[in-house]
N, C-alpha and C positions, 0 to 999 in steps of 0.2 A: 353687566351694566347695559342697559338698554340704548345710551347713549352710542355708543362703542359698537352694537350690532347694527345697529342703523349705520353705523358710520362703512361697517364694512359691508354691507348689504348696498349701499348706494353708491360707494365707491367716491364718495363726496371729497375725502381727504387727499384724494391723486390730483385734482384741480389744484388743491392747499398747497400741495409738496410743490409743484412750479411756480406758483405765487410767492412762495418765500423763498427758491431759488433765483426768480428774476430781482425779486429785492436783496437777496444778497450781493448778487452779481451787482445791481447799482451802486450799493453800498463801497464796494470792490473798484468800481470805477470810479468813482467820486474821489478815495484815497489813494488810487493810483497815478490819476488825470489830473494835469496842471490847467489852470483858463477854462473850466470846465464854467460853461454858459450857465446864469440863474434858472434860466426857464427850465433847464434840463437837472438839476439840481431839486428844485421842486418837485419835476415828475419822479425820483428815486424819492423823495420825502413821501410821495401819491401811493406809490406803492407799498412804501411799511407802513401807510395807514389803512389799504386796503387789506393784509393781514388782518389788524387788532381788529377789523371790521367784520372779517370772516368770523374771528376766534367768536368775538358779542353773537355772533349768527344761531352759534352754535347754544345758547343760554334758552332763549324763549322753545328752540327745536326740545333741548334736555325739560324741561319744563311740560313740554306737551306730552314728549312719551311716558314723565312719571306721574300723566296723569294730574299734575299741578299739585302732587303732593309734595316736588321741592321747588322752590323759586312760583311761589303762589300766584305771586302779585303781577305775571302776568295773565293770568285765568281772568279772563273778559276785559283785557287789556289792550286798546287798540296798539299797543306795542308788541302783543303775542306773533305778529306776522314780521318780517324782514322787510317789508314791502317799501315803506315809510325811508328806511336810509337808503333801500334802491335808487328812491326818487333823488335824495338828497343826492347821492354819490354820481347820480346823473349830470347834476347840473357840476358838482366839480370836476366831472370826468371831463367834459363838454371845453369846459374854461381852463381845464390845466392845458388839455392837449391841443385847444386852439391857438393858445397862448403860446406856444411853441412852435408853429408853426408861424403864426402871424408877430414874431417877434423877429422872427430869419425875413423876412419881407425886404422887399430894397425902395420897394414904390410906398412913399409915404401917403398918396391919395387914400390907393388902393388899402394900407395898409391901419390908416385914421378907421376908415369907412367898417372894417372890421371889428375895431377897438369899439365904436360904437355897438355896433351889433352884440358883444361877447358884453359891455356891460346892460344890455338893455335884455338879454338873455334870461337871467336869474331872475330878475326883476316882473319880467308875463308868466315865469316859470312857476313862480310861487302865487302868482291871480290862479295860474292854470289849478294848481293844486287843490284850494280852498274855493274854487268855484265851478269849476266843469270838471275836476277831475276826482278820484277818490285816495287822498293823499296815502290812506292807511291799508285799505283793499287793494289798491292795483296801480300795477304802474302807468305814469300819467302817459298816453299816447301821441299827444299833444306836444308833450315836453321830449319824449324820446325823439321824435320824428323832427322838432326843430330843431334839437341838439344836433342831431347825424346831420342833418344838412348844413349846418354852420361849420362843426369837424370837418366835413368832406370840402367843403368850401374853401376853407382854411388851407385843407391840404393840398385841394386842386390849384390851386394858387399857386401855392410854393412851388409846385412843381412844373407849372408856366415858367416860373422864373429861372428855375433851376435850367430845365433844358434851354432857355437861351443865356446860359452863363455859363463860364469854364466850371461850377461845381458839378456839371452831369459827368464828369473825367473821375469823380472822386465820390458819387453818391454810396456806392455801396458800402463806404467806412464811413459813412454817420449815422449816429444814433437816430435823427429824425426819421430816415429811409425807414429804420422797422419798427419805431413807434407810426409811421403810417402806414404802413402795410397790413401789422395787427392791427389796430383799431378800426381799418377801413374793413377790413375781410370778416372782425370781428362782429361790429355793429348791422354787416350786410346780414348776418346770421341770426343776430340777435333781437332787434328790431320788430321782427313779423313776431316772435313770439312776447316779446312782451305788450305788443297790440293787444293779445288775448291773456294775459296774464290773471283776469279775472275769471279763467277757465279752472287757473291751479288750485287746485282743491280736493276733498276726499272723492267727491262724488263725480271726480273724472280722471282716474289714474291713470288710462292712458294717454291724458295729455301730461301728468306730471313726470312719467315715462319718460318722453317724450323729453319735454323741458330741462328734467334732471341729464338725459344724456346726451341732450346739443349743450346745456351749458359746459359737462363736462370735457369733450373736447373742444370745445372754444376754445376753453382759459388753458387748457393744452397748448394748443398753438399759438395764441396771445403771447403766452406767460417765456413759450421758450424763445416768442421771435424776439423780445424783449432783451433774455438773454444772450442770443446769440448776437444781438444789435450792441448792446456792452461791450460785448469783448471787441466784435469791430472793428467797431469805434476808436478800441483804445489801442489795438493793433496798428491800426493807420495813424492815429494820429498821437499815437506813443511814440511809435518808431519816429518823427517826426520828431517831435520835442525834445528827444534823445539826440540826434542829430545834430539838432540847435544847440545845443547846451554842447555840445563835444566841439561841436565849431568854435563858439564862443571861449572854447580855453585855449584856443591859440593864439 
């Protein structure tokens, strides 16, 4: 199957395998953690739908290699490219992970002024699309570059706060620490390439080279700081709720 040699020729499905280990490991967390925060809740819900999003990836790619003699109706489909829910999965990347960050906030000014910003996001993000950018062709430049600075914003933030608060005694056991750490290190990498994402194509394979293996050590490192940010997490502040609770029966 053609499908299958491509797969092990690009090495594509070693990203996949950490993607559905870090969403296990949330899964893991969620049923193991008591008072487990919404925001953070969500982002383990972000991540089994970035799976189901990969697995669809995999559909218009099987379709090209047979040629379009299975799964037809993407042949001259502006749906035949991945491009399109890149964009999308941009903006909820953007909003989940900001959202988490700017929901730990203690300064309400500072932390209004964000709210704003993350709903007014989505909203230029989709002008950007249908008017200066090319929603189906290439990722919008525009939208990636004011996502990453709203994320970093978000996080730079947090982390003002943190270091002037007793939670710098205790960052290494929470989950936020290595959803910021991936996501910052991630988007520093990722960002300049999808600038030129309208490069990816047949008639420049050494940038798709190229593309194919910075994304796949990315989501390498992403995908395991995720899970190592899980366990933690729940390390710290399991031992902790176990404590309480032992306390409490006396």
């Amino acid at each position: 199957m053609k499908l299958v040699e491509f797969l092990l020729d690009t090495k594509l499905y070693v990203g996949n395998i950490f993607e559905i280990i870090a969403a296990i490991a949330g899964i893991w967390y969620l049923r193991k953690s008591r008072n487990v925060a919404s925001e953070i809740k969500y982002f383990v819900y972000y991540l089994v739908l970035i799976i189901f999003l990969e697995i669809y990836a995999y559909l218009p790619i099987w379709a090209y290699l047979e040629d379009y003699e299975k799964l037809s109706f993407y042949k001259n489909s502006p749906f035949r490219r991945n491009v399109w829910w890149g964009n999308i999965l941009k903006i909820i990347t953007t909003l989940c992970v900001s959202w988490i960050f700017i929901k730990a906030l203690r300064n309400p000014q500072i932390k209004r002024k964000l709210i704003y910003l993350i709903v007014i996001y989505p909203i230029l993000s989709i002008i950007s699309f249908f008017t200066i950018g090319e929603f189906f062709n290439a990722y919008d430049p525009y939208v990636n570059i004011i996502g990453t600075l709203l994320m970093l914003t978000s996080v730079g933030i947090f982390y003002i706060e943190t270091l002037r608060s007793d939670r710098i005694l205790t960052f290494y056991g929470d989950i936020r620490f290595y959803i910021s750490l991936g996501m910052v290190i991630w988007n520093l990498c990722m960002v300049p390439l999808s600038i030129y994402s309208s490069f990816f194509s047949l008639q420049n394979p050494l940038y798709m080279e190229l593309d194919t293996l910075v994304h796949r050590y990315a989501n390498i490192f992403l995908y395991s700081v995720f899970t190592i940010g899980f366990y933690m997490d729940y390390r710290m502040n399991g031992k902790k709720e176990g404590k309480t609770a032992n306390y409490n029966k006396f």
